[in-house]
VOKE-82477 format. One line per field, with one value per atom (N, C-alpha, C, O): x, y, z; residue in three letters; chain; atom name. Coordinates in steps of 0.02 Angstrom, whole numbers, plus 32768, in hexadecimal, padded with zeros to 4 digits. Layout:
# residues N
east = c(X, ...)
north = c(Y, ...)
up = c(Z, ...)
residuo = c(ala, ...)
cadena = c(A, ...)
atomo = c(CA, ...)
END
This chain:
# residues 58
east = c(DA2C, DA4B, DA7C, DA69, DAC9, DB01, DAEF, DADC, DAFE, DACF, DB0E, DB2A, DB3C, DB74, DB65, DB35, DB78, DB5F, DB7C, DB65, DBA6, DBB9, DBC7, DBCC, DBD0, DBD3, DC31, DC6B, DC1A, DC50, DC66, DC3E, DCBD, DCDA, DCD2, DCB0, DCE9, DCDB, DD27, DD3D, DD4A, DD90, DD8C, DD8B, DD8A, DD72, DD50, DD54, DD1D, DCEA, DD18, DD1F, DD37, DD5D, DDA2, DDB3, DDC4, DDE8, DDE0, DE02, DDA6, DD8C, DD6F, DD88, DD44, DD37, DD77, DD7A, DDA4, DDE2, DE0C, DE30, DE01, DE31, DDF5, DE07, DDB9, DD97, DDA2, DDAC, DDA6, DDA7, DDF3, DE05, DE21, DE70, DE61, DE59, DE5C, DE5A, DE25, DE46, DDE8, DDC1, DDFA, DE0C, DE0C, DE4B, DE7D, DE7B, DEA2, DED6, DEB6, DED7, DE6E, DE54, DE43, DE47, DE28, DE2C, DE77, DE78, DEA9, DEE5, DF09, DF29, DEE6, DF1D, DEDA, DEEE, DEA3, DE7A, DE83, DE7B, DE97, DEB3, DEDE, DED9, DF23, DF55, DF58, DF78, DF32, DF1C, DF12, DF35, DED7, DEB0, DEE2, DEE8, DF13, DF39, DF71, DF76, DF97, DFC4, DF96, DFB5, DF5C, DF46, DF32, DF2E, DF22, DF22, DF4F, DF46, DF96, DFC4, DFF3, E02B, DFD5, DFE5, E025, E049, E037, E070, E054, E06A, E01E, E016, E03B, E045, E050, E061, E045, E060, DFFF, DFEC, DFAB, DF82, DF9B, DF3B, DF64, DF9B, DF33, DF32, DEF0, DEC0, DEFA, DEB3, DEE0, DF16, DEAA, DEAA, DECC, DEAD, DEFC, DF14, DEEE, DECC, DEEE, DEE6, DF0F, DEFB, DF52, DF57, DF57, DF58, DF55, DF4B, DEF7, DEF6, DEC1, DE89, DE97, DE87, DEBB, DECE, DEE4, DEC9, DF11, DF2C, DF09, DF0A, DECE, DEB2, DE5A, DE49, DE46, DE2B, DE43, DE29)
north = c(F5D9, F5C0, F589, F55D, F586, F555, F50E, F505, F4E6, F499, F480, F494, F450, F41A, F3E7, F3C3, F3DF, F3A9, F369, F33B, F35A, F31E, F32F, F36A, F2FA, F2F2, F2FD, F2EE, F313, F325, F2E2, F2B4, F2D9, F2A4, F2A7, F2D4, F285, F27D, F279, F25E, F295, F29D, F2EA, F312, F2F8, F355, F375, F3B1, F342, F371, F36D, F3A1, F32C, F334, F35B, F368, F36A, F3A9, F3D5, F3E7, F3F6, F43D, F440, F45F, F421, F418, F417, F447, F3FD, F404, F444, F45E, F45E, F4AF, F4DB, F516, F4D5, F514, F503, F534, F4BC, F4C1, F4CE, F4E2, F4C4, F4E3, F521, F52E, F557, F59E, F59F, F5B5, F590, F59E, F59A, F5C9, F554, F540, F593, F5B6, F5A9, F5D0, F606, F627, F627, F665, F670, F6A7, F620, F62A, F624, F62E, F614, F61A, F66B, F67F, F687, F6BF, F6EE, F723, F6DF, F710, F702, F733, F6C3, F6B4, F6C9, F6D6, F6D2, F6F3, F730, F74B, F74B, F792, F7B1, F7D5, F793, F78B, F799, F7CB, F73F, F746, F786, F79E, F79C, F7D7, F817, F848, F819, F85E, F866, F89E, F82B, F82C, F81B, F817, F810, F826, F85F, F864, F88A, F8CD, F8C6, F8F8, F89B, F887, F87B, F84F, F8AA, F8A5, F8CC, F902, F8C2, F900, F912, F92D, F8F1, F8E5, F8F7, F8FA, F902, F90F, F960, F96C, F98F, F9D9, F9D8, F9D3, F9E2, F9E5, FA2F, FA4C, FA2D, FA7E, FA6A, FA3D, FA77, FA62, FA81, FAAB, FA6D, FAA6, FAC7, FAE2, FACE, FB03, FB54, FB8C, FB3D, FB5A, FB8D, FBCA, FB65, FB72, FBB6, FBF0, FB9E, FBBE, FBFB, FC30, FBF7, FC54, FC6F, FCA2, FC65, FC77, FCA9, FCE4, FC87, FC9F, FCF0, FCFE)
up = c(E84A, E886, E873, E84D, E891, E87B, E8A9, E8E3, E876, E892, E890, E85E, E8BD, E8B5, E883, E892, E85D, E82F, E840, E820, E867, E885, E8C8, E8D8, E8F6, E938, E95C, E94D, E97C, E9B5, E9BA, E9BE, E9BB, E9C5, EA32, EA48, EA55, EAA0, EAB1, EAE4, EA85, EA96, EA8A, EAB9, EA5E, EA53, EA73, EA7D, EA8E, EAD2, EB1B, EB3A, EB37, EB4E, EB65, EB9F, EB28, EB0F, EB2E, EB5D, EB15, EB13, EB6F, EB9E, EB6D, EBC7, EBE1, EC08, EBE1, EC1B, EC0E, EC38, EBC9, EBC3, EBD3, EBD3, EBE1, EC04, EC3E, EC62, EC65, ECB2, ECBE, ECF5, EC8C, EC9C, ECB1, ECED, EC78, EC70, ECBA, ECE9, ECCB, ECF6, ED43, ED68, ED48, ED86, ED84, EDB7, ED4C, ED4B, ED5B, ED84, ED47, ED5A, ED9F, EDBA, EDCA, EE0A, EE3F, EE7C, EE19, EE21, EE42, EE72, EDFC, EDFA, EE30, EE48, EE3C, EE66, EE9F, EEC4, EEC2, EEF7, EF18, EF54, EEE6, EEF3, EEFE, EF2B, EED0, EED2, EF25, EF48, EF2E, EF6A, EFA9, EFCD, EFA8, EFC9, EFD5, F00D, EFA2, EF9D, EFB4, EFC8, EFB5, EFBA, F000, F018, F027, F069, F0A5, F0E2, F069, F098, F091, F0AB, F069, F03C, F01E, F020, F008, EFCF, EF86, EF61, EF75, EF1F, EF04, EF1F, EEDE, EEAB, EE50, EE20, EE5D, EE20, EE2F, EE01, EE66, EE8B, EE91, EEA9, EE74, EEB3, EEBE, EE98, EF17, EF38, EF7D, EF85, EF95, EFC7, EFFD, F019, F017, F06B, F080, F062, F0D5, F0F6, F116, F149, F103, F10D, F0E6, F0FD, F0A9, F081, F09A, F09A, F0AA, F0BD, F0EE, F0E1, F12B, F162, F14E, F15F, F12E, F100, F0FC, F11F, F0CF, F0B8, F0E4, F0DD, F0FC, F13D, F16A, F1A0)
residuo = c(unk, unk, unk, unk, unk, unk, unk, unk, unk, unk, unk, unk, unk, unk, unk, unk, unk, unk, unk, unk, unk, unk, unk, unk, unk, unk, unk, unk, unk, unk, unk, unk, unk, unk, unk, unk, unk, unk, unk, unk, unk, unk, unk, unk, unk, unk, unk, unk, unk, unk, unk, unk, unk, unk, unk, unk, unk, unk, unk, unk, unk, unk, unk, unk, unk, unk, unk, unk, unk, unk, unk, unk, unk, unk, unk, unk, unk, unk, unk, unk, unk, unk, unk, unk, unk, unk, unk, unk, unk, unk, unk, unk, unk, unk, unk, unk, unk, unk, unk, unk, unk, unk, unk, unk, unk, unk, unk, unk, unk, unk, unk, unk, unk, unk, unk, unk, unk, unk, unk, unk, unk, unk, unk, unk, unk, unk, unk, unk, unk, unk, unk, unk, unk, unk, unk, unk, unk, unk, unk, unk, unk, unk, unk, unk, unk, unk, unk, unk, unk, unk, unk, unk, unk, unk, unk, unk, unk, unk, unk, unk, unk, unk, unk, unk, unk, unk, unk, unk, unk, unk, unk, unk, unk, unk, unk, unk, unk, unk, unk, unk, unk, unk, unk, unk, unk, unk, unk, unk, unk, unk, unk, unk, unk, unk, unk, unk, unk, unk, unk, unk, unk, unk, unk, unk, unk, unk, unk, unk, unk, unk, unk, unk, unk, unk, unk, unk, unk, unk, unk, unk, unk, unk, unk, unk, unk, unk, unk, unk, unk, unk, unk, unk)
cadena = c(A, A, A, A, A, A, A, A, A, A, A, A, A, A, A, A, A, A, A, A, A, A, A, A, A, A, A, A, A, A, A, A, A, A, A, A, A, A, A, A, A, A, A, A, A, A, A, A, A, A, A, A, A, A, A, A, A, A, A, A, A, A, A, A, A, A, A, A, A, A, A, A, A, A, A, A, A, A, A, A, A, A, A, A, A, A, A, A, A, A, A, A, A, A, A, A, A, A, A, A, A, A, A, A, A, A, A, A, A, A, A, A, A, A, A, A, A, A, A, A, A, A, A, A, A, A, A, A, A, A, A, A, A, A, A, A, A, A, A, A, A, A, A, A, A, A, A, A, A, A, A, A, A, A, A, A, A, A, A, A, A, A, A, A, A, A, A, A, A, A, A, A, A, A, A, A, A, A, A, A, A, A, A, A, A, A, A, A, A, A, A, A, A, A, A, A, A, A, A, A, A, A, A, A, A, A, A, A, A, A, A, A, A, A, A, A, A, A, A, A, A, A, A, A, A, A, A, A, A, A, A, A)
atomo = c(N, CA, C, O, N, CA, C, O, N, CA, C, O, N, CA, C, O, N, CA, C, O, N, CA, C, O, N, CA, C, O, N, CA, C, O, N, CA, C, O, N, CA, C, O, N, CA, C, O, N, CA, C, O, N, CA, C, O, N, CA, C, O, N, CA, C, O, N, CA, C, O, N, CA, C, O, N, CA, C, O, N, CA, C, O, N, CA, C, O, N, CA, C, O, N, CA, C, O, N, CA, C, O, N, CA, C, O, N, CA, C, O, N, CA, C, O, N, CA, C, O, N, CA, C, O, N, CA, C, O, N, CA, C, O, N, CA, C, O, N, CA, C, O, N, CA, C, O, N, CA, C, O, N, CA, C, O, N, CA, C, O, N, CA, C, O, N, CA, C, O, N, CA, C, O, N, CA, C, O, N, CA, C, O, N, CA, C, O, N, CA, C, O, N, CA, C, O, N, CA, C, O, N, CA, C, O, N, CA, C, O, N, CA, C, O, N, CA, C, O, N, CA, C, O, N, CA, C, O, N, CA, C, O, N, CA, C, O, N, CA, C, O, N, CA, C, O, N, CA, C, O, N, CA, C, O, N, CA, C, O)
END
C-alpha cells in the first residue's frame, strides 16, 4: 500500500480543493444549461422524442 512520506503542503490541498469544486461549479453549469435549452426546445446537442414525432407515429 503507497504511504505519502511527507505531508501535504495547505497550499496544495487548497489547490486541488478549489479545481475539483471549479470542474464540479462548470459540470453543474453546463447541466443547467442543458436543462434550460431542452425545455425550451432550442437544443441542438440533446436528441430526445417530440411529440410530435410520437403523434405520427400512432
Amino acid at each position: 500500500m503507497a504511504v505519502p512520506k511527507k505531508r501535504t503542503s495547505k497550499s496544495k490541498k487548497n489547490m486541488r480543493k478549489a479545481n475539483w469544486k471549479r470542474q464540479a461549479k462548470l459540470a453543474a453549469k453546463k447541466a443547467l444549461s442543458l436543462g434550460k435549452s431542452v425545455l425550451t426546445q432550442r437544443s441542438h446537442s440533446f436528441v430526445y422524442p417530440s411529440n410530435e414525432e410520437e403523434e405520427e407515429e400512432d
